[in-house]
LUMROFI-635635 format. One record per residue (C-alpha): residue in one letter; x, y, z. Coordinates in steps of 0.02 Angstrom, whole numbers, padded with zeros to 5 digits, always signed. Example, Ala and Ser with C-alpha at 12.3 -4.5 7.8 and 13.67 -1.06 7.14 Angstrom:
! residues 2
A+00615-00225+00390 S+00684-00053+00357 
This chain:
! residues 311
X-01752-00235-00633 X-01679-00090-00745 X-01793-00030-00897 X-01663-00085-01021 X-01646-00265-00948 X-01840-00278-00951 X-01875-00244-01121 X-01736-00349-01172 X-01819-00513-01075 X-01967-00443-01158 X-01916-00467-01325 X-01833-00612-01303 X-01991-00672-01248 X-02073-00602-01387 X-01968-00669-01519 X-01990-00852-01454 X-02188-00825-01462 X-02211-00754-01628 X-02073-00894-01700 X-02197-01033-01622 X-02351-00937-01673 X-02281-00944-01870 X-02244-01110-01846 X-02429-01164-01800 X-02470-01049-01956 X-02370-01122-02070 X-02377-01303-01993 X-02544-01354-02102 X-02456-01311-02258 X-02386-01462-02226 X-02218-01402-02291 X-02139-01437-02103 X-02105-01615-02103 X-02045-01626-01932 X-02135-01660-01776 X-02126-01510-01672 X-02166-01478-01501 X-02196-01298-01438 X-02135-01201-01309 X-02274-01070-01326 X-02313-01023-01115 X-02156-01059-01042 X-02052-00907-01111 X-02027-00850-00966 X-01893-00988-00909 X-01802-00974-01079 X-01760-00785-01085 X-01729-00774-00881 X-01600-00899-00878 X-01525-00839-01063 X-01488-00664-00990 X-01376-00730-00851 X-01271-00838-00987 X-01091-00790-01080 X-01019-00827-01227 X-00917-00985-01180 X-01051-01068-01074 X-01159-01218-01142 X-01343-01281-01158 X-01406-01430-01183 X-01591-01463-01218 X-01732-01585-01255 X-01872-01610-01382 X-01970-01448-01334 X-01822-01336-01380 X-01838-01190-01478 X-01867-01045-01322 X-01684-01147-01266 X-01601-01096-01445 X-01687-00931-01482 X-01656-00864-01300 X-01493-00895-01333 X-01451-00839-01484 X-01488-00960-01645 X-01518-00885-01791 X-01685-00863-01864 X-01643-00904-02046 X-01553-01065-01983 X-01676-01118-01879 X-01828-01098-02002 X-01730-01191-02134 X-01683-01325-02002 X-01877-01337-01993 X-01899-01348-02172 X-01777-01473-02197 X-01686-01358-02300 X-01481-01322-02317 X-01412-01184-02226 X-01514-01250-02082 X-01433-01245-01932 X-01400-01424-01933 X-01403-01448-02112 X-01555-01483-02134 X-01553-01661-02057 X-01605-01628-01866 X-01765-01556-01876 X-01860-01483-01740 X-01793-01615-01616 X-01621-01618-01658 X-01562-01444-01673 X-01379-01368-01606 X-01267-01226-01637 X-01111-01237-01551 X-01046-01073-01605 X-01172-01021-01497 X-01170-01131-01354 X-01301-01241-01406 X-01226-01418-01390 X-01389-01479-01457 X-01558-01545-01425 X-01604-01741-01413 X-01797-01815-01472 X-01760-01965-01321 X-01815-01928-01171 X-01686-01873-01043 X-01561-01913-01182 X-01478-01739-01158 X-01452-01736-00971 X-01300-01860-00970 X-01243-01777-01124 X-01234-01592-01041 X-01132-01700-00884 X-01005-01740-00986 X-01008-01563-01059 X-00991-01496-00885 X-00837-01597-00833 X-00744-01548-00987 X-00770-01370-00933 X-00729-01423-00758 X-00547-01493-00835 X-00523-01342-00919 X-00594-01203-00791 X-00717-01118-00909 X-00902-01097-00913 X-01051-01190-00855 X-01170-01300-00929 X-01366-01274-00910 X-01478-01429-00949 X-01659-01421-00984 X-01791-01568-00955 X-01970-01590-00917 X-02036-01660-00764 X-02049-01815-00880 X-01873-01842-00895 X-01870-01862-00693 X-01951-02019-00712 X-01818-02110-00791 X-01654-02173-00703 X-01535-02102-00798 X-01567-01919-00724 X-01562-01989-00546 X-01378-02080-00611 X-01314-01886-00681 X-01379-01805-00545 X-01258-01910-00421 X-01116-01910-00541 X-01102-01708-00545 X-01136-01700-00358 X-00982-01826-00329 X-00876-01722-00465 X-00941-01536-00420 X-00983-01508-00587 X-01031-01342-00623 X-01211-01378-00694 X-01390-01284-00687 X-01536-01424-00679 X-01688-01312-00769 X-01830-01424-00732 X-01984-01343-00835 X-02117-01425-00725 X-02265-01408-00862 X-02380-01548-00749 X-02384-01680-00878 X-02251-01796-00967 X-02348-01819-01121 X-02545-01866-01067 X-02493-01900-00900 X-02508-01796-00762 X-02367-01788-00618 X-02479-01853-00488 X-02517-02009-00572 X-02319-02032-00582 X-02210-01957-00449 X-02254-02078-00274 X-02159-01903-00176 X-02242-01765-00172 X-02108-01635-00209 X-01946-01690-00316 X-01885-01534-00229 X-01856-01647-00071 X-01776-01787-00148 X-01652-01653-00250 X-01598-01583-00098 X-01534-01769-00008 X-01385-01751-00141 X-01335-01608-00033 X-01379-01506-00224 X-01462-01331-00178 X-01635-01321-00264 X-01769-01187-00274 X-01952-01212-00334 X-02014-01060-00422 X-02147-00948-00533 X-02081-00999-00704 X-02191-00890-00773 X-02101-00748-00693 X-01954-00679-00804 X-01911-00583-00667 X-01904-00727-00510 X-01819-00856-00676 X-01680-00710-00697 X-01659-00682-00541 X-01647-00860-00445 X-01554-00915-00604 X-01432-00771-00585 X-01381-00806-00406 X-01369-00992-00428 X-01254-00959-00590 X-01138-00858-00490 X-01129-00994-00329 X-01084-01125-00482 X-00973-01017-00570 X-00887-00990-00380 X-00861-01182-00376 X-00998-01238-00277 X-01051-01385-00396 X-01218-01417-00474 X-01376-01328-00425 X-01562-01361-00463 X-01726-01259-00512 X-01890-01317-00527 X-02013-01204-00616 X-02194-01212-00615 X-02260-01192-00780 X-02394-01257-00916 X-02382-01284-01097 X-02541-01217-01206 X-02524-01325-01352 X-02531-01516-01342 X-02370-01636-01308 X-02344-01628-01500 X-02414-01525-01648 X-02510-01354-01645 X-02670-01403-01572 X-02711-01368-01379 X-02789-01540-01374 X-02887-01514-01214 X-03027-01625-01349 X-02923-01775-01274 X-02991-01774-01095 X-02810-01787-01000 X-02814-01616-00960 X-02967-01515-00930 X-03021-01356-01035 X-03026-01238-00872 X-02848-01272-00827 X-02769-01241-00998 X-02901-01081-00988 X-02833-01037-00804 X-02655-01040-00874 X-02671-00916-01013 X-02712-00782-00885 X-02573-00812-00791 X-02468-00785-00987 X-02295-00741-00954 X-02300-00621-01087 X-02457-00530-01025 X-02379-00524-00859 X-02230-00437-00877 X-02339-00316-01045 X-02445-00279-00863 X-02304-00220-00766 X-02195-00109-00897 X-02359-00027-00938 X-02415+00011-00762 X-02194+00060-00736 X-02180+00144-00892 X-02353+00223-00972 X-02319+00272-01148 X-02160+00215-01166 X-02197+00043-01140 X-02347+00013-01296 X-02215+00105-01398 X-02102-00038-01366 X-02229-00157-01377 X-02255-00119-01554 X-02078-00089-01617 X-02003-00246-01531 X-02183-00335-01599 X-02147-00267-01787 X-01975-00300-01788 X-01958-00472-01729 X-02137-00512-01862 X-02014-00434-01999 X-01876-00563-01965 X-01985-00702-01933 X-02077-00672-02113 X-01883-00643-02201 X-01821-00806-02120 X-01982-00922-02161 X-01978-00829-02339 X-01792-00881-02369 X-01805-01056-02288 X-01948-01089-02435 X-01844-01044-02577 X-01673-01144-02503 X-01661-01310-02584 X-01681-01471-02497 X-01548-01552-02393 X-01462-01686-02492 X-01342-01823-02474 
């Protein structure tokens, strides 16, 4: 991986951490109305795949969205004032946290249903099948496996070779629930691959692997090879919903959410540029760290004093 292509997964990375740090800041102000469910741990899977997209390819997310948007290009201002139910936000206003798009930037949206978004990027796919341009990347939990209607789109874009990423962000729990107490197979992995679809299970945590599996499975889509499928390991910090880390609740124990913060994406790759690049790397730490705080504190500051969407 070349220096500038690090620090730029770096930032990216950074960016989407700081954004849902503010957010748990600014969350008991109670001036966020929405329900919002954070992506803080999994950066990794955002910026890696991001990197390897162009302009006039598509995403389509779920309910834990905002690494999907910032990775890939939503503005900050629009998003914040989104959040604050403000106009100017990205969708008016009107979406919230759970319902936020940007087509200009190939965001086709996000959906609060679960698995709602995975027949919509389908249909997304075969229009750019019908008119030879782009790809389509959908994101889902390992929650959204559980119901039919993923098992239904997978099929359909096998039949149709449509040219389609499956990002499964395999956090271990769909809600409270852990995957063991819902999946009777032991590795969807398995099942994936009877549709003839090619699938890899990796480090999701690893910006590097995420960039670089997601990379070569772009390129075999854009070649025409039909869908493909990635399954990355991964763990939320915070709780299903809301800014706590709700380990209180007894679904998941304290030692695992404590085991996953030292595996941090963020600390990871801060690990590896220092040891690569000594000097040079805290340097960029702190510029990349100070700039992105800068923009954050501008775009929560303007989405405060917007007025209020309105019919």
């Amino acid at each position: 991986m070349d220096i500038t292509t690090a620090f730029y997964l770096y930032s990216t990375m950074l960016k989407i951490r700081l954004v849902e740090e503010a957010i748990v800041n600014e969350y008991p102000l109670q001036e966020i109305q929405t329900p919002v469910h954070l992506y803080i741990g999994q950066e990794a899977i955002a910026a890696g795949i991001a990197i390897n997209l162009q302009p006039h390819d598509f995403i389509v997310s779920n309910h834990r969205s905002h690494g999907h948007c910032l990775a890939r290009g939503m503005d900050l201002e629009g998003f914040f004032k989104e959040l604050y139910g403000k106009q100017g936000g990205v969708t008016s206003g009107w979406g919230g946290s759970m319902h936020i798009g940007d087509i200009e930037r190939g965001i086709i949206g996000t959906s609060a249903i679960v698995a709602g978004g995975i027949p919509i990027g389908a249909g997304v796919a075969l229009a750019q099948k019908m008119l030879s341009e782009g790809i389509t990347v959908i994101y889902f939990g390992d929650g959204a496996v559980d119901e039919g209607i993923f098992w239904e789109t997978l099929n359909f874009c096998k039949l149709n070779d449509l040219p389609v990423l499956f990002v499964m962000e395999d956090n271990h729990y769909a809600s409270q629930t852990p995957t063991e107490q819902r999946h009777a197979y032991a590795d969807i992995a398995h099942i994936v691959q009877g549709y003839e679809i090619p699938t890899l299970t990796l480090d999701g945590n690893n910006v590097f692997e995420v960039a670089k599996v997601s990379g070569n499975l772009i390129n075999r889509i854009r070649e025409g090879a039909g869908p493909c499928f990635m399954r990355c390991r991964t763990y939320r910090w915070k709780g299903h919903v809301g800014c706590s880390e709700d380990d209180d609740m007894g679904y998941r124990p304290a030692a695992e959410l404590s085991i996953w913060k030292t595996r941090c994406p963020i600390l990871w790759l801060e690990k590896y540029l220092t040891e690569q690049y000594p000097g040079k790397a805290e340097i960029e730490f702190f510029s990349r760290r100070d700039y992105w705080q800068r923009e954050i504190d501008s775009a929560i500051s303007k989405a405060k004093e917007a007025p209020y969407a309105v019919d």
